[in-house]
C-alpha positions in Angstrom: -33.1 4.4 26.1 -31.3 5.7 23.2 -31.4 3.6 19.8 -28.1 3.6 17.6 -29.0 4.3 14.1 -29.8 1.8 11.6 -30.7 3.6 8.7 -30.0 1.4 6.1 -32.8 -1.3 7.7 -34.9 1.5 8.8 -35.0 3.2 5.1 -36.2 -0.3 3.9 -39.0 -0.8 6.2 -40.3 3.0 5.7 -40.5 2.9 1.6 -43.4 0.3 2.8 -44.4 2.1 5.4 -48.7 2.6 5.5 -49.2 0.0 2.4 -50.8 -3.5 2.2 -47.6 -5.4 2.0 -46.9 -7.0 5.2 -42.9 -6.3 6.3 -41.2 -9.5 7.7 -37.8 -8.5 9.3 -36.0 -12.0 9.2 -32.8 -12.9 10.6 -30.5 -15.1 13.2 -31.6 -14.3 16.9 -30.2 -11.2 18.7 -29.1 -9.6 15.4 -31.3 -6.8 16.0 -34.5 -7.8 14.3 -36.5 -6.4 17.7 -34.4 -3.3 17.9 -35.2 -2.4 14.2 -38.7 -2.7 15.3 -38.0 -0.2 18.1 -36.4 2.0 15.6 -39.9 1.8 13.3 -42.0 2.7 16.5 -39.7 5.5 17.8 -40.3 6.6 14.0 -43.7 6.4 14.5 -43.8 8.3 17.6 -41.6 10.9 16.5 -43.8 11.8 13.6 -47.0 12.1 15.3 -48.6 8.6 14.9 -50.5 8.3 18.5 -49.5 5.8 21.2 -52.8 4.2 20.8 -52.0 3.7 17.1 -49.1 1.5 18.0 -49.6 -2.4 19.3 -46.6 -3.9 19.9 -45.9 -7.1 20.9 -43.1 -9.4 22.0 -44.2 -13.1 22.0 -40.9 -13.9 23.8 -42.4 -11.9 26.8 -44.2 -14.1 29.4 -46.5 -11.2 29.9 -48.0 -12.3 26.4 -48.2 -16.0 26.9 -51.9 -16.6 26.4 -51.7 -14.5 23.3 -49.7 -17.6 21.7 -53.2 -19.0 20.7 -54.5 -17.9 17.3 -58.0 -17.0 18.7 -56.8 -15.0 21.6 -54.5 -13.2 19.5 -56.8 -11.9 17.1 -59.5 -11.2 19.4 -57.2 -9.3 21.5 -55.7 -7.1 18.4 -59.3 -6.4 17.1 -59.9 -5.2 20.6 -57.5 -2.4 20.0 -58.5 -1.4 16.4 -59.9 2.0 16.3 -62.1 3.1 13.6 -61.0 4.8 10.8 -57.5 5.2 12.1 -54.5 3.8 10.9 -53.2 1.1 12.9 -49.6 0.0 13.5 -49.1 -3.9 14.3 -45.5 -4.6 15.4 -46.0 -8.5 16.2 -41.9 -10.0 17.5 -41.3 -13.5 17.0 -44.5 -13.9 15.6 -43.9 -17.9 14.6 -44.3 -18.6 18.8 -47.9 -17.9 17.6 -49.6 -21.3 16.9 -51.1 -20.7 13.5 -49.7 -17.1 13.2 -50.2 -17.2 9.7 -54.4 -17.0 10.1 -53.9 -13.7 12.3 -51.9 -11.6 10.2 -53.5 -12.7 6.9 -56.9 -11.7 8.5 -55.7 -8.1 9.6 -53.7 -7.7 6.1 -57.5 -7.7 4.5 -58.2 -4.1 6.4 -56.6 -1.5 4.5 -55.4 0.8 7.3 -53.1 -1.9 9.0 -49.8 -1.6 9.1 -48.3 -4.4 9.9 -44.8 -6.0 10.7 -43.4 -9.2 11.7 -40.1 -10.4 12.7 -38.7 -14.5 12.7 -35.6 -16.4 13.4 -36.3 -19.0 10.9 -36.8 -19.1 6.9 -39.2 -21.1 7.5 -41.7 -18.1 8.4 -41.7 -17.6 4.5 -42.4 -20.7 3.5 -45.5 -22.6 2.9 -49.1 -21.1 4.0 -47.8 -17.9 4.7 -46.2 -17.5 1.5 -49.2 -18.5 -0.8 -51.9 -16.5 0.7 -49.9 -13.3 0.7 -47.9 -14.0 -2.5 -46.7 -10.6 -3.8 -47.6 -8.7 -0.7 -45.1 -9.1 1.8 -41.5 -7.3 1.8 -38.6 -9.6 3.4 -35.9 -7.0 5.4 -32.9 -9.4 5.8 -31.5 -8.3 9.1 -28.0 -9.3 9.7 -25.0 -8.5 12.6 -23.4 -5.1 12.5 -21.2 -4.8 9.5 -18.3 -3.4 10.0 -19.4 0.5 8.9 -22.1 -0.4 11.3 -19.5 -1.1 14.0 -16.9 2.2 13.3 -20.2 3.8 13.8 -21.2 2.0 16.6 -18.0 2.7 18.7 -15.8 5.6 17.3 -19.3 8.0 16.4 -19.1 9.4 12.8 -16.1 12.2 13.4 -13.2 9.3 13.8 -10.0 9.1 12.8 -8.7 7.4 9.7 -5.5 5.6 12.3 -8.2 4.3 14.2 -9.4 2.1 11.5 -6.9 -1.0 11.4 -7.4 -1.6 15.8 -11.4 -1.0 14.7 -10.9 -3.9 12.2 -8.6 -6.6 14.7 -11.5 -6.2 17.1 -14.5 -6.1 14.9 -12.5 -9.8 13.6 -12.4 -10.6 17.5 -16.0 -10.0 18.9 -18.0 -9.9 15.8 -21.1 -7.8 15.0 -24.3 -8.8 17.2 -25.3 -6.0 18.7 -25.4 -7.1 21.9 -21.8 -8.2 22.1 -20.3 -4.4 20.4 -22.4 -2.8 23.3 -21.6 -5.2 26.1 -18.4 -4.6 28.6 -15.6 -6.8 27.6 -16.0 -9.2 30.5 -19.4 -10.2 29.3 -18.9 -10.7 25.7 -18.2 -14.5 25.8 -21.4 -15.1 27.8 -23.3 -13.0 25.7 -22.1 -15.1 22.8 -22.4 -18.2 24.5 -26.4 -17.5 24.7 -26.8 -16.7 21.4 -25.2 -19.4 20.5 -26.5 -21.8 22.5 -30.3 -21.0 22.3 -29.9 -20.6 18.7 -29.2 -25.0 18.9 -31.4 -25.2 21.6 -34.3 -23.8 20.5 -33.9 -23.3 16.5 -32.3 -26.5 15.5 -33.0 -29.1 17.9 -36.4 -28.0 19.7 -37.9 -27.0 16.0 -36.9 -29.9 14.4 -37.4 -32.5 17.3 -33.3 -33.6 17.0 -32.2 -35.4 20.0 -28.9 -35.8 19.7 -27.9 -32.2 20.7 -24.5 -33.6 21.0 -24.1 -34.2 16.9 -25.6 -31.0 16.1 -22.9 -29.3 18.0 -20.1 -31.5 16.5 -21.4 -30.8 13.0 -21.6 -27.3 14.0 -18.2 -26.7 14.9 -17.5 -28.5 12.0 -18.7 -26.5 9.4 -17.3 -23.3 11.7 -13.5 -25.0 11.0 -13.9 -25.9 7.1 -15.7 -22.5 6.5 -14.1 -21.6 2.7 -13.8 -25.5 1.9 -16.0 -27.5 -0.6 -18.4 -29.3 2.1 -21.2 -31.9 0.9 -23.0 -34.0 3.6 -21.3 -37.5 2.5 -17.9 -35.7 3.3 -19.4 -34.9 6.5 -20.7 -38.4 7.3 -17.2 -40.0 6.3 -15.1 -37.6 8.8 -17.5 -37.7 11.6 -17.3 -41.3 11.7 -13.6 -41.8 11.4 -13.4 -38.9 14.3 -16.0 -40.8 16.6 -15.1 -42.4 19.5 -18.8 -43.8 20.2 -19.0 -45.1 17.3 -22.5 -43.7 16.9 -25.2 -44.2 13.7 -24.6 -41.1 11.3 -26.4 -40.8 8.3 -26.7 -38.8 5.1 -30.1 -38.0 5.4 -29.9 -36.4 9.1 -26.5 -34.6 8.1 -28.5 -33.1 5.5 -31.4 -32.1 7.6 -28.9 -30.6 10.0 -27.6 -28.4 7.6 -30.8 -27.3 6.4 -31.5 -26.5 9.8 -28.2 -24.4 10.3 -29.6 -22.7 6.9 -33.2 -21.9 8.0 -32.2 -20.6 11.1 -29.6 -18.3 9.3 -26.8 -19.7 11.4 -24.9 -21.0 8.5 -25.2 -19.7 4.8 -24.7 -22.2 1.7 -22.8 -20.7 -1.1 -23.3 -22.8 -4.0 -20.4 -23.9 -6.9 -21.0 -22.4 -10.4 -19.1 -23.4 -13.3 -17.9 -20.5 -15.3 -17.6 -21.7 -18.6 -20.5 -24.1 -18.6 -22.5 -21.6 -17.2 -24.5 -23.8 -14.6 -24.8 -24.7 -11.1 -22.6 -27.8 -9.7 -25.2 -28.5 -6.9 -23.0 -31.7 -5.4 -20.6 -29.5 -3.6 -20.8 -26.3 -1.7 -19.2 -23.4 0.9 -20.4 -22.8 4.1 -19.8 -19.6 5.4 -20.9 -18.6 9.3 -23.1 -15.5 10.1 -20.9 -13.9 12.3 -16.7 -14.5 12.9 -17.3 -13.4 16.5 -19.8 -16.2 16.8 -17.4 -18.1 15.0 -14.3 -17.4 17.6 -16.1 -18.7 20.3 -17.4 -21.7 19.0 -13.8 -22.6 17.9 -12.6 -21.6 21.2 -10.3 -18.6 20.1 -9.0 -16.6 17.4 -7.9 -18.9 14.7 -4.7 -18.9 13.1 -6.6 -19.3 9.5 -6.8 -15.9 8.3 -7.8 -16.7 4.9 -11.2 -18.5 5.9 -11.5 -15.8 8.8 -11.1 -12.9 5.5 -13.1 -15.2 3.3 -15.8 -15.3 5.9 -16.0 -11.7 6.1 -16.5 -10.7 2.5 -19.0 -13.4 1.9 -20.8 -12.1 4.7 -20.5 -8.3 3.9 -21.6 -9.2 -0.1 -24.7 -10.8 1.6 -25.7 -8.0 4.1 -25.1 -5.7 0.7 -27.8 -7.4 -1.2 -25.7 -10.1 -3.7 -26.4 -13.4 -4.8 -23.1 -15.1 -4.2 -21.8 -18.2 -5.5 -18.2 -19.8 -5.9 -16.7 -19.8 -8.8 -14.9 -22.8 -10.8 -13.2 -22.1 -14.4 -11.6 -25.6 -15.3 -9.3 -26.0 -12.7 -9.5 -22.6 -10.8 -11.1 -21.7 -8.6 -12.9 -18.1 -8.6 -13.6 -17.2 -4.8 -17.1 -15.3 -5.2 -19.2 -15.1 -8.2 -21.5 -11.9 -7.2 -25.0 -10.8 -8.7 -27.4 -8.4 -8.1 -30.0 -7.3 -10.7 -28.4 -7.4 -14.1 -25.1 -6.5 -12.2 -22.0 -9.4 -12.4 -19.1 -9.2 -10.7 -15.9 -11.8 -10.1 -14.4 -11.6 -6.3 -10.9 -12.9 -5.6 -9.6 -12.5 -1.6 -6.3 -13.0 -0.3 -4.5 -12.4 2.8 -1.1 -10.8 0.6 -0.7 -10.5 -3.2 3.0 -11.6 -3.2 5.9 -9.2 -4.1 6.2 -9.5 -8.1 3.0 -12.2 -8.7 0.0 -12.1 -10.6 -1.2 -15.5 -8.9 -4.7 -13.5 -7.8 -4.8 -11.6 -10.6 -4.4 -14.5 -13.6 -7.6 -16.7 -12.1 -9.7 -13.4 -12.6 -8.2 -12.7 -16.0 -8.6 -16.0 -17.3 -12.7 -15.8 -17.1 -13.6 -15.6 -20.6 -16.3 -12.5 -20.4 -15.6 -8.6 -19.6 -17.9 -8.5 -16.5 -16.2 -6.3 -13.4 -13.5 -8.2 -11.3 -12.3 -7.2 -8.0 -9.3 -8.1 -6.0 -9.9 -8.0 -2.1 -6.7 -8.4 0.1 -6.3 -8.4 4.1 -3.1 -6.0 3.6 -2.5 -2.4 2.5 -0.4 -3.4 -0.6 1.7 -0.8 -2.7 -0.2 -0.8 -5.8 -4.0 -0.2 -6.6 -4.3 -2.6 -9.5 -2.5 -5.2 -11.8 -3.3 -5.6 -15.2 -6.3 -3.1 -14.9 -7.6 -5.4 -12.2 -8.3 -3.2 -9.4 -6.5 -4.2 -6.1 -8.6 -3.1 -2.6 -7.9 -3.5 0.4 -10.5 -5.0 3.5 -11.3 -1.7 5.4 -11.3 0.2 2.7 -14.0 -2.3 0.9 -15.9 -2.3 4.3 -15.7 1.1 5.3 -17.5 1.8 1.8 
């Protein structure tokens, strides 16, 4: 089979390629965690690392069932070791492993392992793992296609400019798992029904022993049909019981874990509200912003008529995959959409569908902030003008296709 190119991922995991520090490739399932892997082996291969040098396992694969057990694992790896060769461990959904984090810890301590790991849950960073290898582990974030990934994907490198705006509608229909791009069109809804649906099945409700599967997919939808409104769990709790008929028990404390749970499982990413002028986080409120739109259409059913939270979705998600802390901005009574950071680099993000003919509405919020870090406008049309009062003006695709 022939692997489409990932060389953004791909670059990441080869600057750590034969060193001590374990790569983890995290990310929400069938994003292409396993298929990066497969790029890093073909890698391998192609650049004359022996077939024998190379263990790779799937822990989803029945074939490697037994090898869930700790003991059995580690036995059966050090079985394959050979002596003063380099070895290449390529362990897939390693957390199925019942105390995993014993395993890779113990083949870390030989210096010629190389070893990488993949999970569909945060939680694979936290808590043993994370203190016994504190300082030696790399995180690759893995996320759907973006949409240079996609133009890629489906036009090849030599496409035409005019091909661009169709490229865009559909990337906003289908989304970015790979999966889905590569699928025939009848498929695509089933595809993204499994994703979605073991994703609740097996990350949220199996992993954190929630019963009512029902809720989780109420408060799910939920957050998929506020995405780019200020969301705490107490709003949650107040609508969900005015909306249900069964008149069922909800409470703050298990809205919270659900969301934490839609966070861990990178389903669902939490944007926090910072106040500009103070300078300082206001943790009592926060966006919600889904992983994929494609995702998103089908869990809402169809294509929404909400472009703004459907454009707002996109650029958070595109900021993310390129590396930015992003919060949401407040200055007195305006509202900033994104307030982006990456090393000592600031930046102020404002998206709209349209700047309006003769406004500065999207312009004056940006040039009220009292500091001379960048500021960006993003809009969802090609507009007649490339800034306003020095305030460059962008439009979507031409921001994505960077």
């Amino acid at each position: 089979m022939e692997l489409k190119s990932r060389p953004t991922y791909l670059k990441e995991l080869l600057n750590f390629k034969d060193s001590q520090f374990i790569k983890v490739i995290t990310g929400v399932r069938r994003s292409g965690k396993s298929y990066l892997m497969l790029l890093y082996k073909q890698y391998l291969k192609e650049h004359g690392v022996d077939n024998d040098q190379i263990i790779y396992i799937s822990f989803e694969d029945l074939r490697y069932y037994k090898l869930r057990e700790m003991q059995a694992l580690y036995k059966y790896l050090e079985s394959k070791i050979i002596p003063k060769k380099r070895m290449y461990f390529l362990l897939d959904e390693i957390q199925l492993v019942e105390n995993w984090q014993e395993v890779v810890n113990s083949l870390r301590l030989r210096e010629l392992n190389d070893i990488t790991i993949t999970g569909s849950n945060a939680q694979i960073l936290s808590g043993d793992l994370s203190t016994r290898i504190a300082g030696r582990f790399i995180e690759v974030k893995v996320y759907p296609l973006s949409f240079k990934e996609y133009v890629d994907w489906t036009l090849g490198s030599q496409y035409d400019e005019r091909q661009l705006p169709e490229a865009y509608k559909e990337y906003l229909r289908i989304g970015g798992f790979p999966a889905v791009v590569l699928a025939q069109k009848e498929l695509r809804d089933t595809i993204l029904s499994g994703i979605y649906n073991t994703i609740l099945l097996k990350d949220i409700n199996l992993r954190n022993n929630i019963r009512d599967s029902g809720m989780v997919n109420i408060i799910s939808t939920y957050l998929a049909d506020t995405v780019g409104q200020l969301i705490n769990p107490n709003k949650i709790v107040t609508t969900l019981k005015s909306n249900d008929p069964k008149n069922r028990t909800i409470s703050y404390q298990f809205v919270s874990k659900i969301l934490k749970s839609f966070e861990d499982a990178y389903l669902f990413y939490r944007s926090d509200r910072y106040d500009i002028r103070g300078r300082k986080l206001l943790l009592s409120q926060g966006k919600y912003y889904m992983v994929d739109q494609g995702l998103r259409n089908f869990v809402l059913g169809s294509e929404q008529n909400n472009r703004g939270s459907e454009l707002e979705n996109v650029v958070y998600m595109e900021l993310i995959r390129r590396g930015y802390h992003v919060e949401v901005g407040k200055l007195d009574n305006k509202e900033i959409n994104f307030v982006v950071s990456k090393n000592k680099e600031l930046k102020y993000v404002q998206v709209t569908l349209k700047i309006p003919e003769n406004s500065t509405r999207e312009t004056d919020n940006l040039l009220a902030v009292p500091d001379n870090y960048d500021k960006l406008v993003i809009s969802g049309s090609v507009e007649e003008y490339n800034n306003i009062a020095g305030i460059p003006i962008i439009n979507i695709i031409d921001w994505l296709k960077k």
